[in-house]
C-alpha positions, 0 to 999 in steps of 0.5 A: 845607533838610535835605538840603543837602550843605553841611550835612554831613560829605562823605565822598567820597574826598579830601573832594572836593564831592560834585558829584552832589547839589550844586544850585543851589537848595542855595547860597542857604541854604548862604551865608545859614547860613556867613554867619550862622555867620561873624558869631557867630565874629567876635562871638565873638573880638571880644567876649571878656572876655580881652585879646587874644593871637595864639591867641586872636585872630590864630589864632582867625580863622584857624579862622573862616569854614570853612563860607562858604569851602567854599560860596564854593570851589565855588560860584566854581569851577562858576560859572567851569567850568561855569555856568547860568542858576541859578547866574548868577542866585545869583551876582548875588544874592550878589556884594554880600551877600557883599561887604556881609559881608566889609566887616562883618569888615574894619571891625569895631571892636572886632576891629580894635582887638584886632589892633591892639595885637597889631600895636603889641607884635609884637616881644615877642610871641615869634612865630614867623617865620611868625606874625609875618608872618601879624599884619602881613600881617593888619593891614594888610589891616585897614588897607587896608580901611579899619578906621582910617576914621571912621564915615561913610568906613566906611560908604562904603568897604562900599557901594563895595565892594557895588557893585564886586562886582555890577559886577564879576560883570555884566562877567564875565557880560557876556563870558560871555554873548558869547562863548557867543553868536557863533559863525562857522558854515561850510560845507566850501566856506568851510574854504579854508588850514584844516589837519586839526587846525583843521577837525576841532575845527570840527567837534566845536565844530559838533556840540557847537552842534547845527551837526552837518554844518557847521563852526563856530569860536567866540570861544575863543582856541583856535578863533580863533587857527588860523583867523586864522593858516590861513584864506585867506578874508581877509573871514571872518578879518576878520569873525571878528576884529572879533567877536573883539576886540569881544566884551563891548562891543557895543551893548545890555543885555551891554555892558560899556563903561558899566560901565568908567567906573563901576568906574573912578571907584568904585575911585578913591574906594576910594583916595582914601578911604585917602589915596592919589592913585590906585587904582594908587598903593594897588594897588602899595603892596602890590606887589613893584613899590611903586609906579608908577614902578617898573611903567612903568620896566618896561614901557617897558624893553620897550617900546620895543625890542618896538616896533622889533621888531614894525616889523621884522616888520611889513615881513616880512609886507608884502612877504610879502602884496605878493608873494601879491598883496595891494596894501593895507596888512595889516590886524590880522585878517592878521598872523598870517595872513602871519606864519605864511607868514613863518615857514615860509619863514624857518624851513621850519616849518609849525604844522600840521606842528608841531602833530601832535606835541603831543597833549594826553595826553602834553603832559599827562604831561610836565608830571607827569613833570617835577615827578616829576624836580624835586620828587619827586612822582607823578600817579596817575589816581582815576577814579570820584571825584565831579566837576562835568563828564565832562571833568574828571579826578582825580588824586591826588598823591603824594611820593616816598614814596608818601605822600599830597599833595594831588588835582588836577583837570584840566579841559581843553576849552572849553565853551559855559559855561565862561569863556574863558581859562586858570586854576588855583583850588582847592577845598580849601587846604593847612593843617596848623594844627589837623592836616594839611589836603591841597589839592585844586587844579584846572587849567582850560584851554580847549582845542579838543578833537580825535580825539585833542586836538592843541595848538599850542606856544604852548597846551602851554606854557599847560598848563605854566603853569597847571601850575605854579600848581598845583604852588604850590598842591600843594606848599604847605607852611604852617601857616596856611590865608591863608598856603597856596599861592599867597596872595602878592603879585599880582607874585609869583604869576606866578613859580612858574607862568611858570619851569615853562613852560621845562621845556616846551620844554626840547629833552630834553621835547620828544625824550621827550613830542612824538611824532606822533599818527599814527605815535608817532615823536618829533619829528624833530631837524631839526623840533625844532632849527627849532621851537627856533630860531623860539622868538624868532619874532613876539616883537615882536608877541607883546611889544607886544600885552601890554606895551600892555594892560599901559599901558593898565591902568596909565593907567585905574588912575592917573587921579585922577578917571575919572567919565564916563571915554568908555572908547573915547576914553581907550582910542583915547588911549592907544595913540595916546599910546605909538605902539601900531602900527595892525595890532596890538590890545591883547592884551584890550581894555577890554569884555572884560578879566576881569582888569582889570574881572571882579574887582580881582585883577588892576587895576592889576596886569596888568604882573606878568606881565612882571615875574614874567618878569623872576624867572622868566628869571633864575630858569631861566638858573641851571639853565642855567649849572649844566648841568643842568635838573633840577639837585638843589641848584637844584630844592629851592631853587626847590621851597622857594618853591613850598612857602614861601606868604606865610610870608616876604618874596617877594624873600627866597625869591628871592634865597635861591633864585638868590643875588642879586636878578634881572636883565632882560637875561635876558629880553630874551634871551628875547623876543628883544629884544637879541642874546643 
């Protein structure tokens, strides 16, 4: 194919893909030739008559695979934002080829031995620091790779890996194929409790399904969640709720519960092939965490007390039902429907009163402007640059300067083929090994659009998050491109991103950014102090919900032996082992957990969400004892961290920013599970 756009120099602006002549057909050649391109490299370094050297060998493969990373950055980001039946047939095609290839690096022989003796003489070497952790991160990805097995293990270790990777993209697809499917079509007559805000993007998710006329809410969390909270029709929240939990694990050729049990036992034996007990004790002994004992002294840290919380605030909202009738015990499918007439009678606050000041527009601004304040940058729109959808806008990033950091794409509405969820990924990352490299990052959330877009707090504080992801793509400041951005360690990722959502609700962004859409006057100080005061409010529920999918996690991960695992057994198992209350579920149940089961990313790591807690409330509190929440010495040691990559030891930057290594009481405090 001779007009394949991966075949030439994109000259667009900021080298952006140039989405408009990107087809499917071009990916099939596009990975065939970047892997072919990437084996003649491999054999190449490997093969060279002179002894190895960290240019030679260490920096040679990070020259490596630029025509197969292109392809694979876009090709994973549409079929994430924006998919096709073409692009889903590709990408089952490719999921094991792919894996088939990488495994071929990994396991090369002779280009392992190479690293290896590199590895054994580092220290006379005279690296640099970042060098230096750049060969012994790199030999231990060799390691874990399995480059020390004998032939027969080798042999074993890639066919695991092919298999994974198919089985992985099924149970994404799986989810997809679910949630693009279900939908709860409503009359006007049905919409009873619904605010403006909730029937209006009923509405447009209506028109959008070719409904137009009717109503419809979909399995997005931003359409599920304002009608589990408003709708006063208690059979259409259970309906929705129970579609809602058991997306991805209904019976047929899209269930992803047989997958589980395969994926489980495949990667028990990828562990047990290095020498580990479990997959979790291999997971984590490349953590922050390192191990087990440390995760579930964690978890259990919290457990307990959000435990005692969520009962507490279990018996709120039974009395609330007992008092507006309701003679049974509240079901799962009501808790948000009573927390909701709980909070407004505790606090005189009413989400859909909250929720017209938040305009995705300015909540959009006040996450450019805050990292203008802390970090010295500047957000300027390019329209006309080339994107994959009209949703999706381009900026170009700037320091204070003026001068040219990096692009970031927003995309921010939830789409029939569009995974739910909210992510940050990248189409380019930053370098500046062979010349100055910028990144171009993209944000995608999965919010309900509106005339205008109205968000809830929780889902600006969802943008700030994934926001500040970004920025730690943005910022990224490395010489090495497996170094950039947000390559670190699993239990350190979520740092960067959960610190900048306190910036959200900081009372000074709220006075400036939350304004009604209507009238334009901001928030209201009584309005404000009340939000404030209820940040604590549902936290038990909150708390428990994740706290049980991350023990969940950890007990799949931590079985020696999970072949012909019963998945609903061993799930029914567990949350009846740690006491999970019957009116609360796992915040993802197994069919449906992407993080655990659509990629190994996150298995055996869902708990760094709390655990990056544990940094990132710290972390804030120092900006709180100084006084001043964008405090120039604090925001260049935390801009230093978002710019450091993997070039240093994830607790060394920490501590180099905060003076000591964190404290849990912080975030406690926080979740509001001790008096602060």
């Amino acid at each position: 194919m001779t007009d394949n756009p991966f075949f030439e120099a994109w000259t667009t602006p900021f080298g952006l893909p140039p989405f408009d002549r990107i087809r499917p057909e071009h990916f099939p050649p596009a990975f065939e030739r970047a892997m072919a391109e990437n084996v003649a490299e491999i054999e190449a370094i490997a093969g060279q008559s002179e002894p190895p050297t960290f240019a030679n060998t260490v920096e040679a493969l990070e020259r490596s695979s630029r025509l197969l990373n292109r392809v694979s950055s876009v090709f994973y980001n549409l079929t994430s934002s924006n998919t096709s039946d073409a692009l889903e047939a590709i990408a089952r095609d490719v999921a094991p080829k792919l894996a088939q290839h990488h495994m071929r690096v990994w396991l090369d022989p002779t280009l392992f031995a190479r690293v290896e003796e590199l590895h054994g003489k580092r220290d006379t070497l005279g690296l640099d620091t970042d060098q230096m952790r750049l060969l012994e991160r790199l030999h231990l990805g060799f390691i874990r790779s399995g480059a020390a097995l004998g032939a027969d293990a080798k042999a074993r270790m890639t066919a695991l890996s092919e298999r994974l990777a198919t089985l992985h993209t099924l149970f994404n697809q799986n989810v997809l194929h679910a949630e693009k499917d279900w939908q709860l079509v409503l009359e006007e007559g049905d919409l009873a409790g619904l605010p403006a805000f909730a029937r209006a993007a009923a509405a447009q998710a209506a028109k959008e399904r070719g409904a137009e006329g009717k109503y419809v809410v979909t399995l997005a969390r931003s359409s599920v969640e304002p009608f589990l909270t408003f709708s006063t029709r208690r059979d259409l929240r259970q309906r929705l709720y129970t579609a809602w939990t058991e997306r991805g694990g209904q019976p047929g050729e899209h269930d992803n519960t047989p997958l589980i049990g395969e994926i489980l036992a495949l990667r028990a034996e990828q562990a047990t092939l290095l020498g580990y007990a479990t997959y979790a004790d291999y997971r984590l002994d490349d953590t922050m965490a390192k191990d087990t004992l440390a995760v579930e002294r964690l978890l259990l840290q919290v457990w307990e007390p959000a435990k005692r919380k969520a009962a507490e605030e279990r018996e709120e909202l039974q009395a609330q039902a007992r008092a507006e009738g309701l003679n049974d015990s509240i079901a799962p499918w009501d808790w948000r429907y009573y927390a909701e007439k709980v909070r407004q009678a505790k606090y005189d606050l009413d989400e859909a009163e909250v929720k017209p000041y938040f305009v995705l527009a300015n909540m959009v601004r006040a996450a450019f402007d805050t990292a203008g304040r802390l970090f010295g940058l500047r957000f300027e729109e390019r329209p006309g640059c080339p994107v994959y959808h009209p949703d999706v806008r381009v900026y170009e990033v700037l320091d204070s300067a003026g001068d040219h950091v990096g692009v970031f794409l927003h995309d921010n509405f939830a789409r029939a083929n569009k995974r739910s969820g909210a992510w940050m990924s990248s189409f380019r990352d930053q370098e500046n090994f062979d010349g100055a490299v910028s990144p171009i990052i993209l944000n995608n959330n999965n919010f309900a659009r509106g005339e205008p877009t109205l968000l809830s707090f929780d889902e600006a504080e969802t943008l700030f998050h994934e926001f500040g992801h970004g920025l730690h793509g943005l910022l990224s400041k490395v010489r090495y491109p497996s170094q950039s951005g947000t390559s670190v360690r699993r239990d350190f990722v979520e740092f960067p991103s959960q610190v900048y959502e306190h910036w959200m609700s900081a009372p000074e962004t709220l006075r400036t950014y939350a304004v009604h859409h209507q009238t334009g006057e901001p928030i209201p100080e009584p309005l404000l102090n009340r939000l404030l005061a209820a940040r604590t409010f549902n936290q038990g529920f909150a708390t428990v919900e994740y706290t049980a999918a991350a023990l969940l996690d950890m007990a799949f991960h931590t079985l020696p032996d999970p072949a012909g695992l019963d998945v609903p057994a061993f799930e029914r198992e567990v949350t009846g082992r740690i006491g999970l209350p019957a009116e609360i579920a796992v915040r993802h149940r197994p069919p449906h957990f992407q993080h655990l089961f659509a990629g190994g990313g996150y298995a055996a790591g869902y708990y760094a969400y709390l655990w990056a807690e544990v940094l990132d409330a710290d972390g804030f509190e120092a900006f709180q004892e100084a006084g001043d929440l964008f405090d120039p010495t604090l925001a260049a040691g935390l801009k230093a961290i978002y710019s450091a990559g993997d070039t240093r030891d994830p607790m060394e930057l920490y501590t180099a920013f905060r003076g000591s290594e964190p404290k849990i009481e912080p975030l406690l405090k926080v979740r509001g599970l001790v008096e602060a």
